[in-house]
N, CA, C and O of each residue as an XYZ file, in Angstrom:
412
protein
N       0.846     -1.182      0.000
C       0.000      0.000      0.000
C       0.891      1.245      0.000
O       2.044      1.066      0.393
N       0.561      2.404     -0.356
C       1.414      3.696     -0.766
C       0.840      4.240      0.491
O      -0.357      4.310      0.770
N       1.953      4.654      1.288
C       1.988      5.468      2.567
C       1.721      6.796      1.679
O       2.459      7.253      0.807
N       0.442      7.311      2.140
C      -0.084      9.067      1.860
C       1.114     10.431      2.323
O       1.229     11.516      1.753
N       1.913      9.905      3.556
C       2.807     10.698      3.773
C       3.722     11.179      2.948
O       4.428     12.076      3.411
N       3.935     10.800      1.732
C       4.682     11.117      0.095
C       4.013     12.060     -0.562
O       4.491     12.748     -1.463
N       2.733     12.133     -0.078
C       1.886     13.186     -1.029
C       1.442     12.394     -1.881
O       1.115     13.289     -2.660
N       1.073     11.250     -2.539
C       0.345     10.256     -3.481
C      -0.505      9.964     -2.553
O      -0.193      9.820     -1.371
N      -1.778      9.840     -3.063
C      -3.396      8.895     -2.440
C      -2.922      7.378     -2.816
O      -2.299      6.964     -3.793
N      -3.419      6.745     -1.745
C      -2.973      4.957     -1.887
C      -3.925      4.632     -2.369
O      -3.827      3.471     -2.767
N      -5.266      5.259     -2.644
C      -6.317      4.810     -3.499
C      -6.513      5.255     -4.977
O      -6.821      4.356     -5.760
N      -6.405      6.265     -5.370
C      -6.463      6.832     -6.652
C      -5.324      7.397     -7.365
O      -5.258      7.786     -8.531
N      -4.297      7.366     -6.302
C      -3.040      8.138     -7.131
C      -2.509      9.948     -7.257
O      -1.419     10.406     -7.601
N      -3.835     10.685     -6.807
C      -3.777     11.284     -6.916
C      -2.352     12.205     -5.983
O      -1.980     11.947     -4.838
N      -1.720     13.416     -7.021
C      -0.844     14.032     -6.007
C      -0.962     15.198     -5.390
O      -0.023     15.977     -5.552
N      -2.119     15.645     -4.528
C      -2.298     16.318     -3.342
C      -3.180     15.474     -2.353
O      -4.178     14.772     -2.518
N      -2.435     15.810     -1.279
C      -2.760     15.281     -0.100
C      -2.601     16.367      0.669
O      -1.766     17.255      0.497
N      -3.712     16.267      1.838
C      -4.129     17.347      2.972
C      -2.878     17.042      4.150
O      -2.480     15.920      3.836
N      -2.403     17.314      4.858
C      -1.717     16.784      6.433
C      -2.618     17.530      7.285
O      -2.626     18.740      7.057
N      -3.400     17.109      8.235
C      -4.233     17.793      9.381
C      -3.845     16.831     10.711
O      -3.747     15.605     10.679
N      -3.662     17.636     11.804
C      -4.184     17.383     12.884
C      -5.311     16.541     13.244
O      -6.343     17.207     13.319
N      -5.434     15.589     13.435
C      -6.678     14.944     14.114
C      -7.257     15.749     15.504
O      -6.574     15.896     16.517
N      -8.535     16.198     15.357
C      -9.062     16.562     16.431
C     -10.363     16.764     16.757
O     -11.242     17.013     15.931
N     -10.516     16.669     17.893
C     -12.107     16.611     18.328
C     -12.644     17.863     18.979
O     -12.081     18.438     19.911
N     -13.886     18.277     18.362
C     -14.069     19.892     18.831
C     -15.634     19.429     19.965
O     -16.422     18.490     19.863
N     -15.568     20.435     20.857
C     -16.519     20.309     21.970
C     -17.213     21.666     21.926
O     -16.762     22.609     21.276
N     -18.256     21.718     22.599
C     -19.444     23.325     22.933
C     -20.396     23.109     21.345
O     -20.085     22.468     20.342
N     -21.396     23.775     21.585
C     -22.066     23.920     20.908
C     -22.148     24.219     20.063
O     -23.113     23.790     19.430
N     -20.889     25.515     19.154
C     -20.565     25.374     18.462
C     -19.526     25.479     17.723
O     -19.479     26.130     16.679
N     -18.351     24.656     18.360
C     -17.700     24.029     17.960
C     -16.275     24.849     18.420
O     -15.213     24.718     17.811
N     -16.472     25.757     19.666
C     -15.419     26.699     20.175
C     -14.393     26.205     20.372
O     -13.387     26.902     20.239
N     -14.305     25.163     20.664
C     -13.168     24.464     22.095
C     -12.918     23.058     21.186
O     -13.778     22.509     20.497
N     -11.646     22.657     21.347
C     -10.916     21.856     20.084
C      -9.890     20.887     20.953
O      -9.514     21.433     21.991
N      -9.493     19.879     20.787
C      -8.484     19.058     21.579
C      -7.669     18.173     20.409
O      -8.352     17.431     19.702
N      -6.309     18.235     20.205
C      -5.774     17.163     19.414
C      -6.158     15.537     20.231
O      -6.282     15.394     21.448
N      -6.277     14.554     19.293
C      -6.739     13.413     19.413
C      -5.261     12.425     19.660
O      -4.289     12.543     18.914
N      -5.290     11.736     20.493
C      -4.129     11.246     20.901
C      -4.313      9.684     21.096
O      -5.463      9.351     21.382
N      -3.480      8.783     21.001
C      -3.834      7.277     21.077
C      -3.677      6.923     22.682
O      -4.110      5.787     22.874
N      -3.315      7.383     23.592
C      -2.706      7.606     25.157
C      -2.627      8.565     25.818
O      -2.780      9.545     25.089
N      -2.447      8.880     26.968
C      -2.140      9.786     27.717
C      -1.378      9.097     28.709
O      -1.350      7.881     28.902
N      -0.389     10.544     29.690
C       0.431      9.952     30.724
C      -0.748     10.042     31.996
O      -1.593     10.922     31.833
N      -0.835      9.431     32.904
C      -1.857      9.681     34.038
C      -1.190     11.262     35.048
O      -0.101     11.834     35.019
N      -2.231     11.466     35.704
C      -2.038     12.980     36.666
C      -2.607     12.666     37.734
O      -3.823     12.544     37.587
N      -2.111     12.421     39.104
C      -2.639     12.506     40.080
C      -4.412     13.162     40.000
O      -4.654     14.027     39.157
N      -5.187     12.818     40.642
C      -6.398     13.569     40.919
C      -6.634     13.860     42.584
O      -6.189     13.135     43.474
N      -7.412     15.050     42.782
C      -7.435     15.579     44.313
C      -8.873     14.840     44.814
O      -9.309     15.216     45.903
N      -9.507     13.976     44.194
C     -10.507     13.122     44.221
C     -10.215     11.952     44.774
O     -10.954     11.436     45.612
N      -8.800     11.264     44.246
C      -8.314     10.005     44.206
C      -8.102      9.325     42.965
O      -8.847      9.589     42.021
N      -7.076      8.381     42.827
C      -7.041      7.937     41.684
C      -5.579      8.637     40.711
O      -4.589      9.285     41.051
N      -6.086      8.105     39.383
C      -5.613      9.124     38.616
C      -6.394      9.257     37.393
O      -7.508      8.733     37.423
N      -5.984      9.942     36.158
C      -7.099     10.335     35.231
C      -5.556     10.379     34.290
O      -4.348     10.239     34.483
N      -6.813     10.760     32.834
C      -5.242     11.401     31.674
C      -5.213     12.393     32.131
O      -5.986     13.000     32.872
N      -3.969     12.690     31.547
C      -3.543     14.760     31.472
C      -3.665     15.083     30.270
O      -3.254     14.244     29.469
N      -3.941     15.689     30.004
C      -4.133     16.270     28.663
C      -2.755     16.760     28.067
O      -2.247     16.575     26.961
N      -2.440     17.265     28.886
C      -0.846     17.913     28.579
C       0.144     16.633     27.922
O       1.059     16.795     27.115
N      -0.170     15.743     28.325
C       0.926     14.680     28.408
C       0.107     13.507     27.408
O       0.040     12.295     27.615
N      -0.384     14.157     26.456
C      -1.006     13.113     25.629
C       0.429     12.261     24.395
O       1.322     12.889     23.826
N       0.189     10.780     24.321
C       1.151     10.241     23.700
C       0.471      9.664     22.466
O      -0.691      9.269     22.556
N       1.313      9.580     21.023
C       0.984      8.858     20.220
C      -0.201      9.561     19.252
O      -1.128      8.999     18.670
N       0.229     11.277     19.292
C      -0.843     12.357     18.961
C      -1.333     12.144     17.349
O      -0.374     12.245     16.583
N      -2.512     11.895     16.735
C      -2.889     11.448     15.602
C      -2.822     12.282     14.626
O      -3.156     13.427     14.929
N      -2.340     12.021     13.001
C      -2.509     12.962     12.525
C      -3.444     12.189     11.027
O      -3.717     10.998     10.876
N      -3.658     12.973     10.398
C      -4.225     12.673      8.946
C      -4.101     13.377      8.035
O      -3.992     14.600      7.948
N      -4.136     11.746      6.559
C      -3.585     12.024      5.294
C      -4.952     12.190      4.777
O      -5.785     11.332      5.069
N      -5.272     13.170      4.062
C      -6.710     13.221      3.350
C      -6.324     13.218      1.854
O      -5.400     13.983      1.578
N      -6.757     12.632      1.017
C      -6.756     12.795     -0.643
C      -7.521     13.819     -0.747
O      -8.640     13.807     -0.234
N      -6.918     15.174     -1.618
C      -7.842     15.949     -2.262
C      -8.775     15.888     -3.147
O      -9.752     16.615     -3.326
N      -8.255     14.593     -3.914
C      -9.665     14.240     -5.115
C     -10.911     13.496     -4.511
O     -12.121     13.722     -4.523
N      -9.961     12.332     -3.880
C     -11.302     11.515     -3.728
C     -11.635     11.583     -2.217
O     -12.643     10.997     -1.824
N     -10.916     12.207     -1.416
C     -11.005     12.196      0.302
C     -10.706     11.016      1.328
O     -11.071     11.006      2.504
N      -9.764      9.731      0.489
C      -9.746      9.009      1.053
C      -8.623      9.261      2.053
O      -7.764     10.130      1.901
N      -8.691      8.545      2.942
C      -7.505      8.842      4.613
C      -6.751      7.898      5.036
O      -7.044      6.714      5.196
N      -5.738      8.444      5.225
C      -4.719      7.351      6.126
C      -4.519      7.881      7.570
O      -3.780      8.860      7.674
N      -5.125      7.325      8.809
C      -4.412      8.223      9.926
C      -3.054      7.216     10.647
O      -2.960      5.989     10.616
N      -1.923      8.402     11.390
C      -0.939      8.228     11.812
C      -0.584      7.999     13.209
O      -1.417      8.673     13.816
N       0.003      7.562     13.876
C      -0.117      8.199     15.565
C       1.662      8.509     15.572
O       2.358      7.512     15.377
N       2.260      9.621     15.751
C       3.254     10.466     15.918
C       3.447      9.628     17.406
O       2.686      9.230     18.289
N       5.865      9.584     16.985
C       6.334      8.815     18.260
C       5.935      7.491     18.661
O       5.954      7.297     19.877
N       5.624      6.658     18.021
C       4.733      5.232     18.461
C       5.553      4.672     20.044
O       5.043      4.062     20.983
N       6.884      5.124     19.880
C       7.213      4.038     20.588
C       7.735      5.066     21.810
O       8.804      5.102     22.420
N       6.404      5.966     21.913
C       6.386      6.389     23.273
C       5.182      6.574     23.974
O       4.887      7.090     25.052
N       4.493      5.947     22.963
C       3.104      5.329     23.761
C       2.997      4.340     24.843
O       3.454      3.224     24.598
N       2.545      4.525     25.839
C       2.483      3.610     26.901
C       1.700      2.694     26.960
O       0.601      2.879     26.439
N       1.992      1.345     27.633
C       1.351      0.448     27.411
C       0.981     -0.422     28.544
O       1.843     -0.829     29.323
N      -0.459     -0.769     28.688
C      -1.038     -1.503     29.888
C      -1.926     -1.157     30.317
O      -2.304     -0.047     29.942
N      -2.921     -2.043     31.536
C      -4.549     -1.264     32.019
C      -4.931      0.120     32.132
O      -5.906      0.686     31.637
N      -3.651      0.756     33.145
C      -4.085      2.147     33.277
C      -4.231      3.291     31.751
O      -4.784      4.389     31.810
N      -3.666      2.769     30.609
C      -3.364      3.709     29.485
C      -4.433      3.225     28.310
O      -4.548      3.907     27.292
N      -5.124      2.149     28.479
C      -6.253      1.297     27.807
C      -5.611      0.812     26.489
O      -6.213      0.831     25.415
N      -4.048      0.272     26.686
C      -3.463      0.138     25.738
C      -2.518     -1.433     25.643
O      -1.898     -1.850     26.621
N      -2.538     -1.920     24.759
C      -2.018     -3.188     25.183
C      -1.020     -3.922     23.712
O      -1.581     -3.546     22.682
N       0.024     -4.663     23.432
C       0.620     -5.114     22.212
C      -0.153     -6.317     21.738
O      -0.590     -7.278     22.371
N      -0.216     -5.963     20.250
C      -0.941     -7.811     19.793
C       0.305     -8.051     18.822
O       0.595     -7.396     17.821
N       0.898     -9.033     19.306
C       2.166     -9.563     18.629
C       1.437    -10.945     17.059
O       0.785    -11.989     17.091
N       1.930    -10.273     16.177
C       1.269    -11.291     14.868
C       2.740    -12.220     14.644
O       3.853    -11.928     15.081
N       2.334    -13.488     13.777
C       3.503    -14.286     14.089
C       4.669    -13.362     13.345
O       4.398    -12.420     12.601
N       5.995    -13.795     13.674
C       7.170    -13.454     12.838
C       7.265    -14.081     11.307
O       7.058    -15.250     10.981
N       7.590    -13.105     10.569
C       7.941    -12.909      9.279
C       9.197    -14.244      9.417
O      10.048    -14.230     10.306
N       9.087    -15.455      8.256
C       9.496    -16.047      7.838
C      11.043    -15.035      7.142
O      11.014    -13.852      6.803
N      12.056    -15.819      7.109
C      12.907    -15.052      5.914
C      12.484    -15.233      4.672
O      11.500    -15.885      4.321
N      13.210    -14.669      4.032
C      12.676    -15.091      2.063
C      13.570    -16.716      1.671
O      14.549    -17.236      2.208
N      13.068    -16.969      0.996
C      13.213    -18.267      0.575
C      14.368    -17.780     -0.587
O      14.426    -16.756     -1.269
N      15.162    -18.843     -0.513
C      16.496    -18.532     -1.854
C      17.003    -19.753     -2.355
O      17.872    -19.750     -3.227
């Protein structure tokens, strides 16, 4: 498949591609905006517990949009500083290992 990050669409070929921020907008209409992140680091809470921080979001998403046809590839920026386990709702799925090539 053609990684969109080249500027080529992996579906049609086309050569413009958008780069945006992934993000999710909140209020009514549409004031208040948050980049979309695959993780967060946890923050103490004065409640108990802990929660995400927003500040400390990991694995921040971005997207490839095709200008012709609008098709998308999204990214998560830094992968391998995403955290992993119960508290981060994040976990590895290991697929078998790649055989070598045959000669």
């Amino acid at each position: 498949m053609i990684d969109m990050r080249t500027g080529t669409c992996a579906l049609c070929e086309h050569n413009e591609v958008i780069e945006a921020s992934a993000r999710d907008f909140f209020g009514e209409s549409g004031e208040r905006s948050e980049q979309l992140a695959v993780s967060s680091m946890p923050k103490s809470s004065m409640v108990g517990g802990t929660k995400p921080d927003p500040e400390k979001r990991r694995g921040r998403l971005v997207q490839y949009v095709c200008r012709s046809c609008g098709y998308t590839q999204w990214f998560a920026l830094n992968p391998t500083q995403i955290p992993i386990g119960y508290p981060h709702e994040t976990r590895i799925v290991e697929g078998a290992a790649k055989a070598p090539p045959y000669r």
